[in-house]
C-alpha positions in Angstrom: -28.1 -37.7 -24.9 -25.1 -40.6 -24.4 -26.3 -43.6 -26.4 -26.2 -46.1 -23.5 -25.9 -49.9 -24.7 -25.9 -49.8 -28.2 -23.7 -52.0 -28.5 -26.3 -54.8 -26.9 -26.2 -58.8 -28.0 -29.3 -59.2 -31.0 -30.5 -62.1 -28.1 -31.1 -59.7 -25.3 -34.8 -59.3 -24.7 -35.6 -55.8 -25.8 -38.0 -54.6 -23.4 -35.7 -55.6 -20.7 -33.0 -53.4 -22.1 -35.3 -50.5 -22.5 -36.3 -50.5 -19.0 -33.1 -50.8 -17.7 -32.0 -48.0 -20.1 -34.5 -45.6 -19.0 -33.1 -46.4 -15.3 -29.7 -45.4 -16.5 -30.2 -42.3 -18.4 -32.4 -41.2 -15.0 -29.4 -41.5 -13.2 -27.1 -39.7 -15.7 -28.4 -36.6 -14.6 -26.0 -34.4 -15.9 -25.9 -36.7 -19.7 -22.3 -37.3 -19.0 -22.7 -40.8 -19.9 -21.2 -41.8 -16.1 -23.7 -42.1 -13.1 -22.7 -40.8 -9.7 -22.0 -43.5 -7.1 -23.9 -41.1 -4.3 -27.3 -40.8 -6.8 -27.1 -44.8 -7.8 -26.9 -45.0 -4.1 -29.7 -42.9 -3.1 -31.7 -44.3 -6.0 -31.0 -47.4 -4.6 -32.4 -46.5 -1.3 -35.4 -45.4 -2.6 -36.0 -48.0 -4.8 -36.4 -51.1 -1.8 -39.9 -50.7 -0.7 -39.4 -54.4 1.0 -39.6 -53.2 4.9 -36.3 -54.2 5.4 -34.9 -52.9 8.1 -33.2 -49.4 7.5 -29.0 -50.8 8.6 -29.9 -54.0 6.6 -30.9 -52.2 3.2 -27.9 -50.0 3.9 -25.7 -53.0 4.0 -27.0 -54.5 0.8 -27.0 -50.9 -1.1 -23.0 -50.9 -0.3 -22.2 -54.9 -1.2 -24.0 -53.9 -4.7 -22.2 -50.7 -5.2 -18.8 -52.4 -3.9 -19.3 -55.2 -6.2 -19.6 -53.3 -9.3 -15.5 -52.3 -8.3 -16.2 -48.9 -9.4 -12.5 -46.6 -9.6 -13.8 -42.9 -8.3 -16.9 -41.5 -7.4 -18.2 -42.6 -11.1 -19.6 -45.4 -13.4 -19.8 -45.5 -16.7 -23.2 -45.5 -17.6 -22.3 -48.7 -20.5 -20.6 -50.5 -18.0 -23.3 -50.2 -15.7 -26.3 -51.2 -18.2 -24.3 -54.3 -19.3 -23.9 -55.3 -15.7 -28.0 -55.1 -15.0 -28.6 -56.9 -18.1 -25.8 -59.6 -17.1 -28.0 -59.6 -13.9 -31.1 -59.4 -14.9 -30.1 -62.1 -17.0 -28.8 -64.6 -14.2 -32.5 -63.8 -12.4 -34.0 -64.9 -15.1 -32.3 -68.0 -15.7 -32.7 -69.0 -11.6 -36.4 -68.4 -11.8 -36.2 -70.3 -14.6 -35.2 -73.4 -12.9 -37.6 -73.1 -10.3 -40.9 -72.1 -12.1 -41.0 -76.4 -12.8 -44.7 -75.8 -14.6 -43.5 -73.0 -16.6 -46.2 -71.0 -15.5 -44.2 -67.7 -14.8 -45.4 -67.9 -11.2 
């Protein structure tokens, strides 16, 4: 099995890097180390349970998969764990800001 992310920051909240590692090796199917663009997509699909309507959860789906500028029908599976962390990571931070009584509510 590709050993995604090992090369992780000693800061980076473990748990968070577990989950988001388990996500990734789920979408390396074939344990290439690269995730197809058409599963991360349909994952991606599945995944929004918010009602959205079905053309504007499309339209999100493809901004998120065009900002990750993949080249191909590929992404490495590295590249893609350090980018959910670097996101996961700017969520944090915002929520951060607004949770005033640092209540995590």
């Amino acid at each position: 099995m590709f050993n995604f992310g090992r090369r992780k920051k000693a800061n980076q909240n473990d748990e968070v890097f577990q989950e988001i590692e388990k996500i990734v090796h789920t979408l390396d199917d074939d344990g290439s180390g690269r995730i197809r663009i058409v599963d991360l997509e349909a994952a991606l699909q599945r995944f929004d349970d918010t009602g959205r309507l079905k053309p504007e959860k499309n339209n999100q789906v493809k901004n998120f998969i065009t900002s990750l500028k993949t080249k191909g029908d590929r992404i490495d599976g590295d590249v893609f764990l350090q980018i959910m962390l670097e996101r996961q990571k700017q969520i944090k931070l915002s929520f951060d800001e607004i949770d005033l009584n640092k209540d995590g509510v």
